[in-house]
C-alpha positions as CSV (number, residue, x, y, z in Angstrom):
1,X,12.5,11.6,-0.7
2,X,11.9,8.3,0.1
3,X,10.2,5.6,-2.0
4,X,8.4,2.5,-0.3
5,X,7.7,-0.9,-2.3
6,X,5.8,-3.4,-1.6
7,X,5.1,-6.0,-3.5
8,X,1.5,-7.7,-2.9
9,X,0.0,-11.2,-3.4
10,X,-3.7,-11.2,-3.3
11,X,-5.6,-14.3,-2.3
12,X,-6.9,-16.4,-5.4
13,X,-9.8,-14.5,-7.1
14,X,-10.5,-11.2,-4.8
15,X,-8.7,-9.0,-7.6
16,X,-11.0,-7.1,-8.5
17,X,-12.2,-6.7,-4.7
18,X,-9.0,-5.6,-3.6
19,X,-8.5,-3.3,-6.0
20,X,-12.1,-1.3,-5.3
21,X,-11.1,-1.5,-1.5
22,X,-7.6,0.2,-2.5
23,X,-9.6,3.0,-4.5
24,X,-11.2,4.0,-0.9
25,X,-7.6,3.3,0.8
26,X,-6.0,5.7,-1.5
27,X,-7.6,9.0,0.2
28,X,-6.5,7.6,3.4
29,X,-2.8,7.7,2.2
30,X,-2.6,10.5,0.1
31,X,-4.3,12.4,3.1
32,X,-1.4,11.6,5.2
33,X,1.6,14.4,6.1
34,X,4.8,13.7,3.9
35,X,2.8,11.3,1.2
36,X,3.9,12.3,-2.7
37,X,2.4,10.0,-4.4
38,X,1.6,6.4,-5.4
39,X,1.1,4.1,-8.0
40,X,-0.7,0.6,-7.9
41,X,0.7,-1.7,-10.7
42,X,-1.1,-4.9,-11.7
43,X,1.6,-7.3,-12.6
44,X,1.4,-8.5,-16.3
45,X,2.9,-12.2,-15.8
46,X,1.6,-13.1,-12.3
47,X,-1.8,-13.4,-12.1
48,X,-3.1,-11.3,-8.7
49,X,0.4,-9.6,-8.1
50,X,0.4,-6.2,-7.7
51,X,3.3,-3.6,-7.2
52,X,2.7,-0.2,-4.7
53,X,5.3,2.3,-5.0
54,X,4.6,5.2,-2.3
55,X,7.0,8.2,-2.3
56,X,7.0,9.9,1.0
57,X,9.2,13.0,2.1
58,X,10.9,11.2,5.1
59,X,11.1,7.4,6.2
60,X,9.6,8.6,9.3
61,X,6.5,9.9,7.8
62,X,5.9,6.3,6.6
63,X,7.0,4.1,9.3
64,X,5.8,6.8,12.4
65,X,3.5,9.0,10.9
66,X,1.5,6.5,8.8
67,X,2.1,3.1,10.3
68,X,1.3,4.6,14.1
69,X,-1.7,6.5,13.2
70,X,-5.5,5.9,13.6
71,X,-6.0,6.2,9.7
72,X,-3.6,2.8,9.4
73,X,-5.5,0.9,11.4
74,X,-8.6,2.1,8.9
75,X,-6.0,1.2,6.0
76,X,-5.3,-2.2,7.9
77,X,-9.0,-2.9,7.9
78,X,-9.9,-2.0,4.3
79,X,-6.2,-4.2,2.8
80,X,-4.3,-6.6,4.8
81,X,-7.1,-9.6,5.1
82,X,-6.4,-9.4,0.5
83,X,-2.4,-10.1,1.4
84,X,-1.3,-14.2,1.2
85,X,1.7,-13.7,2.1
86,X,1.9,-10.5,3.8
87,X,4.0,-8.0,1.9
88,X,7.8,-7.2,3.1
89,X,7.9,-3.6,2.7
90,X,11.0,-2.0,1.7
91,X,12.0,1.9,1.4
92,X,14.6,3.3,-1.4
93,X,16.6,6.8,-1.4
C-alpha cells in the first residue's frame, strides 16, 4: 500500500469553497481502481492549510492510473485553481 500526502495551501478566504468542491472531487477519487481511502485534514494552527492523505494499492495506480485519466482532468478542474502554491505531492510505503 502506498500512501500519498499532499499538503495544500488555499488561496486567502475560498475555505469553505474548496472544501464543498472537494466533497464533489471525492467520488471522482474514491471511484478510481486501487484508491483505499482518504482523509482531508483542516490544519488547526495555519489558517487555510489542509492535509490529504490518499492510500492507494500501488504508486502506479496514483501516478498512471489517476493522474493520466480523463477523471483528473475533471479533478484538476474542480481543485487546482484553490492551490497557492501548488502542492508537492509525496508517496510513503
Amino acid at each position: 500500500m502506498i500512501l500519498e500526502v499532499a499538503v495544500l495551501q488555499i488561496k486567502e478566504g475560498l475555505s469553505e469553497q474548496f472544501e464543498m468542491a472537494f466533497k464533489e472531487a471525492s467520488l471522482i477519487i474514491s471511484s478510481m481502481n486501487g484508491y483505499i481511502s482518504h482523509q482531508l485534514k483542516k490544519c488547526v494552527e495555519v489558517e487555510n492549510q489542509y492535509i490529504l492523505l490518499v492510500n492507494w494499492k500501488t504508486l502506479e495506480d496514483h501516478e498512471i492510473g489517476f493522474r493520466k485519466s480523463l477523471e483528473y482532468q475533471e479533478w484538476k478542474r474542480l481543485l487546482h485553481h484553490f492551490y497557492e502554491p501548488f502542492p508537492t505531492v509525496l508517496h510513503y510505503r
